[in-house]
C-alpha positions as CSV (number, residue, x, y, z in Angstrom):
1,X,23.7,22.3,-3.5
2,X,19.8,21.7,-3.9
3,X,19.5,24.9,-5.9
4,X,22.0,23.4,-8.6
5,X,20.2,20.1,-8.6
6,X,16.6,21.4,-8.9
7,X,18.1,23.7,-11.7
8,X,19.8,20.6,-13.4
9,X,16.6,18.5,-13.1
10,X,14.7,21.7,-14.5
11,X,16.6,21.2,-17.3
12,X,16.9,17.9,-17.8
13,X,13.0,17.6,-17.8
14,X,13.1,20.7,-20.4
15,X,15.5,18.7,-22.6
16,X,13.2,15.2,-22.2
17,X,10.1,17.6,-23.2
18,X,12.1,19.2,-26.5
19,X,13.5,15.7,-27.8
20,X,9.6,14.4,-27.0
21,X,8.4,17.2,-29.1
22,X,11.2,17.2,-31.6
23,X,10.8,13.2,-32.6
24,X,7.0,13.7,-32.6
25,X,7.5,16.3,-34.9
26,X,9.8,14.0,-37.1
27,X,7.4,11.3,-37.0
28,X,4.3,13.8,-37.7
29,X,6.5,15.5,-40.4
30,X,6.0,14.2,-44.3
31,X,9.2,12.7,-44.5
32,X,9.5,8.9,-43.4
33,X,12.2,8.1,-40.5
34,X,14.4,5.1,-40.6
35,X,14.0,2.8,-37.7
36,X,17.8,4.0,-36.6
37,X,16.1,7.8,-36.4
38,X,13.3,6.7,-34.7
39,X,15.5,4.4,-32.2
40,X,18.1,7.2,-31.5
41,X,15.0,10.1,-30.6
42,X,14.0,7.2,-28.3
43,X,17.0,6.9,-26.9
44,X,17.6,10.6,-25.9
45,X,14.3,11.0,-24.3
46,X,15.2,7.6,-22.4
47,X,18.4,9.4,-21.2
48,X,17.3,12.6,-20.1
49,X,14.7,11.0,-18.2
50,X,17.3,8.5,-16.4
51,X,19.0,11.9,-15.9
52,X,16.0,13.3,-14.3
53,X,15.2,10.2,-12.1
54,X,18.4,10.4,-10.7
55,X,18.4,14.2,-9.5
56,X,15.0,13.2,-8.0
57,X,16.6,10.8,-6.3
58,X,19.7,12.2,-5.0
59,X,17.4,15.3,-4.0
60,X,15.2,12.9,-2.5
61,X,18.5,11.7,-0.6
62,X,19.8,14.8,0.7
63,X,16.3,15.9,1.8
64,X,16.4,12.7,3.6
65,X,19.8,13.2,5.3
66,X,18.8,17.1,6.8
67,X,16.4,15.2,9.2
């Protein structure tokens, strides 16, 4: 079970780090984003961090439990 979290929060904090790079890009990029564009890149990063936090946690949890 802890292999398959530390692999899901591997890849959640991949996935916060390409959506981070991705809307810096946009922003950095000549065209300008709407506020709705720049909102919804915020909001992905937001939820792969949560995502993240919460494998932390629950790994944090189970290491916890073992003793």
């Amino acid at each position: 079970m802890n292999i398959f979290l530390v692999m899901l929060l591997a890849a959640a904090m991949a996935a916060t780090v390409y959506v981070l790079i991705r809307g810096i890009m946009a922003m950095a990029g000549g065209k300008p984003l709407s506020s709705e564009q720049q909102q919804q890149w915020m909001r992905r990063r937001v939820q792969f961090q949560a995502i993240a936090i919460l494998v932390v946690i629950i790994l944090l949890a189970a290491g916890m439990s073992r003793g």
